[in-house]
C-alpha positions in Angstrom: -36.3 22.9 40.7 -33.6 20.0 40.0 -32.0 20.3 36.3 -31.7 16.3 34.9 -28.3 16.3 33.4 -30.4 15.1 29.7 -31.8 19.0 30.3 -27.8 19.9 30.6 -26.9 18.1 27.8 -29.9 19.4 25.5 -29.0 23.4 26.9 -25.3 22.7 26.1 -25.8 21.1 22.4 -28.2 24.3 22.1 -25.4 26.8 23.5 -22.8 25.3 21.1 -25.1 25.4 18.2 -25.8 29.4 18.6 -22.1 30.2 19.5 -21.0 28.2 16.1 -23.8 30.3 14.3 -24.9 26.6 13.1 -28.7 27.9 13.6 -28.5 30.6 11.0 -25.5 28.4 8.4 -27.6 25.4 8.5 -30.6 27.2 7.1 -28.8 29.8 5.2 -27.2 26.7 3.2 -30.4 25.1 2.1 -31.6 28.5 1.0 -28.8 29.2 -0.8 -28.9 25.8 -2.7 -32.9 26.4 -3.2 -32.2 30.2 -5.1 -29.6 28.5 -7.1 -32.3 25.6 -8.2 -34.7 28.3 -9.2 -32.1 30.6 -10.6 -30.5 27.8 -12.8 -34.5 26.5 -13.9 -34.9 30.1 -14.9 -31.7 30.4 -17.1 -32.2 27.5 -19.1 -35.6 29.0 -20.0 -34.4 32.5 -21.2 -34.4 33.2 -24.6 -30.6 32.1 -26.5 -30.1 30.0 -23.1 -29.7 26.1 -22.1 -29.0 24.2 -19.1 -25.5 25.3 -20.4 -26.2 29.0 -19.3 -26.3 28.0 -15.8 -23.0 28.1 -14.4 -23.3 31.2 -12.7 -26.3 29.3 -10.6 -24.5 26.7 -10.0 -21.3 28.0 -9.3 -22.2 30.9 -7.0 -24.7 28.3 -4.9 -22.1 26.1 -4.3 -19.6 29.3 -3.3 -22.5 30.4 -0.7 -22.9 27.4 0.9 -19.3 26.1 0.9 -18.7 29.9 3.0 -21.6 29.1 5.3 -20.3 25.8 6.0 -16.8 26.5 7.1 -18.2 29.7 8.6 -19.2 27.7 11.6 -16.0 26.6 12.9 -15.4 30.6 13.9 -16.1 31.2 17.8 -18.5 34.0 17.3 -19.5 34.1 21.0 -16.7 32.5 23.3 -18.8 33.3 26.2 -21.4 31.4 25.4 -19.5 28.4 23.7 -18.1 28.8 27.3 -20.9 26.4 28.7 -20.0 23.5 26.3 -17.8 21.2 26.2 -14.8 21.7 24.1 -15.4 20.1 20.4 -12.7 18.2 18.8 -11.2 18.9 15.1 -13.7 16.1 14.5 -17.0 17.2 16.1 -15.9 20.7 14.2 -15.4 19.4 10.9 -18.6 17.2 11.6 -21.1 20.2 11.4 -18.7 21.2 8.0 -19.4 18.4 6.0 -23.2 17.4 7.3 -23.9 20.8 5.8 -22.4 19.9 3.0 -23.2 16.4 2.2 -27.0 17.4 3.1 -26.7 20.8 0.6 -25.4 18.5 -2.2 -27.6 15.9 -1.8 -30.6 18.6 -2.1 -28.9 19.6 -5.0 -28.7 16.9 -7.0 -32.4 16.6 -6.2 -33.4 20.0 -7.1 -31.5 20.2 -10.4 -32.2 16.7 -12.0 -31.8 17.9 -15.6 -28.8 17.7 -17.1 -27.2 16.9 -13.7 -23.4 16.4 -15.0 -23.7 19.8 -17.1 -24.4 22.6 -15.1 -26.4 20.7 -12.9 -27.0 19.5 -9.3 -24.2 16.9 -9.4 -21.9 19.4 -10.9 -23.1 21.7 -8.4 -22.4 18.9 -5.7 -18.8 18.8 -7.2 -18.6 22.2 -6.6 -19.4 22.4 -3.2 -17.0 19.7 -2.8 -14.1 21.3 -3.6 -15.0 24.6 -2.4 -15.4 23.5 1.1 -12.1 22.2 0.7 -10.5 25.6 -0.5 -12.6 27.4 2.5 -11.0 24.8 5.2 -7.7 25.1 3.4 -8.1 28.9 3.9 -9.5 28.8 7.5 -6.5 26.6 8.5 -4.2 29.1 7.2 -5.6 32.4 7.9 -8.2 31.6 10.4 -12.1 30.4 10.1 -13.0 34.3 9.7 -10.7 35.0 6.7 -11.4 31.1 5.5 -13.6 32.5 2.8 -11.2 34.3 0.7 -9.4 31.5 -1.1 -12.8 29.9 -2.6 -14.3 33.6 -3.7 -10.5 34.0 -5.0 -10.3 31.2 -6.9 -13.8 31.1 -8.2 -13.2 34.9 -9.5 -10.1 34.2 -11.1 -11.2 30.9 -12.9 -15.3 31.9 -13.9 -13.1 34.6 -15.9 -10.0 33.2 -16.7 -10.7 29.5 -17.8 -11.7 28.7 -21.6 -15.1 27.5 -22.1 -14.2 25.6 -25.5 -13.4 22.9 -23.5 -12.0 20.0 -25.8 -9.5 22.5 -27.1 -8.5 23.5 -23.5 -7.6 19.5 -21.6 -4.4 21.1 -19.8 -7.3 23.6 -17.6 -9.5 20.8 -16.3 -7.3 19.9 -13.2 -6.7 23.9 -12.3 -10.4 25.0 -13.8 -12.2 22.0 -12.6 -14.6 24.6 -10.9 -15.8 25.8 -14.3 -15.8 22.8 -16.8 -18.4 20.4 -16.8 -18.9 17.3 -14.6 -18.8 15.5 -17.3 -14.7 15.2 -16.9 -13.8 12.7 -14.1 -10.5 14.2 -13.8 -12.2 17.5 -12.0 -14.4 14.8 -9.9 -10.6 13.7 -8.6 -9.8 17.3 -8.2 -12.6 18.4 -5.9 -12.3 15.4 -3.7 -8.3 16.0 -3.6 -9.3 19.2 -2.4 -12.2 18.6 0.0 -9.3 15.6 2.0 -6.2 18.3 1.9 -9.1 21.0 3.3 -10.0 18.0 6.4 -5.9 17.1 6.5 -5.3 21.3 6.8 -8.0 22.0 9.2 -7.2 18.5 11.9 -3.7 19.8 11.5 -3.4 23.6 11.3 -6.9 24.9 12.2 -8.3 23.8 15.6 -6.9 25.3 17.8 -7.6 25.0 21.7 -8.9 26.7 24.5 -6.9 29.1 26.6 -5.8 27.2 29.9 -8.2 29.4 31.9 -11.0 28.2 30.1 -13.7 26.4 32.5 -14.5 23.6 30.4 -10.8 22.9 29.3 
């Protein structure tokens, strides 16, 4: 039995897919954003609550995913990444951000109210500048220790950034994970760090297969 090179193609694509742990991030990601919708709908409904209450839904969703994400550019299994062709810093970064893009769209969708104020586009500006940190991180300490700069940062600022807001302008460019959307400056911020995170990772993180490689 003769193996049509489409078949090859489809086994190698499948190969790659398992060895990048893309078949458990991808889904993980959209569950992750789905718990946060619920999780923020059931905030605002609590007694003494609003849709201001849900920044620890939002925040925490967009943490997850933006760890997921960025989790995929670790070679979990070399041997079996062995049968694929060797991705570029683009086909890596490809699978980052069309987890990403597709997480924030769903949230924007599943938290409609309120969106700019602890809601799905603030959650999308999140995950924005989270992914950013995390390929920041896996460029500099490798994709397995990625993770650590978002959790950092999100731990120091949900407890260290003032929630009176107007009173506290000079925080929204280093806090812009914790005040609301509603500030285009922490729009700019986010995206600054989603292009250093694609800049870090095209520079610093891919790295290339050993020589003795097959597919190299």
């Amino acid at each position: 039995m003769t193996t049509t090179p489409h078949a090859t193609t489809v086994t190698r694509w499948g190969h790659h897919l398992r060895a990048r742990g893309l078949l458990w991030a991808a889904p993980g990601s959209i569950v992750a954003v789905l718990l946060a919708a619920v999780a923020a709908d059931w905030i605002a409904t609590r007694p003494h609550f609003d849709h201001w209450g849900r920044v620890p839904a939002v925040t925490l969703g967009a943490l997850i995913v933006a760890i997921l994400a960025t989790a995929t550019l670790n070679r979990a299994d070399h041997e079996t990444e062995g049968s694929t062709p060797r991705p570029t810093p683009t086909a890596e970064l490809a699978a980052v951000l069309g987890i990403a893009t597709g997480c924030a769209l769903l949230a924007a969708l599943a938290i409609t109210d309120h969106p700019l104020q602890r809601g799905g586009l603030e959650m999308a500006r999140n995950l924005a500048g989270l992914t950013g940190l995390a390929l920041i991180g896996a460029s500099l300490a490798g994709p397995r220790l990625g993770w650590l700069l978002p959790f950092t940062y999100t731990s120091i600022s949900y407890f260290s950034v003032a929630r009176v807001y107007d009173n506290s302008p000079h925080q929204a460019v280093p806090g812009w994970l914790m005040f609301p959307a509603t500030w285009p400056i922490t729009h700019i911020a986010a995206g600054t760090l989603l292009l250093l995170g694609l800049l870090a990772w095209n520079l610093l993180g891919s790295t290339p297969r050993p020589r003795h490689h097959p597919l190299r």
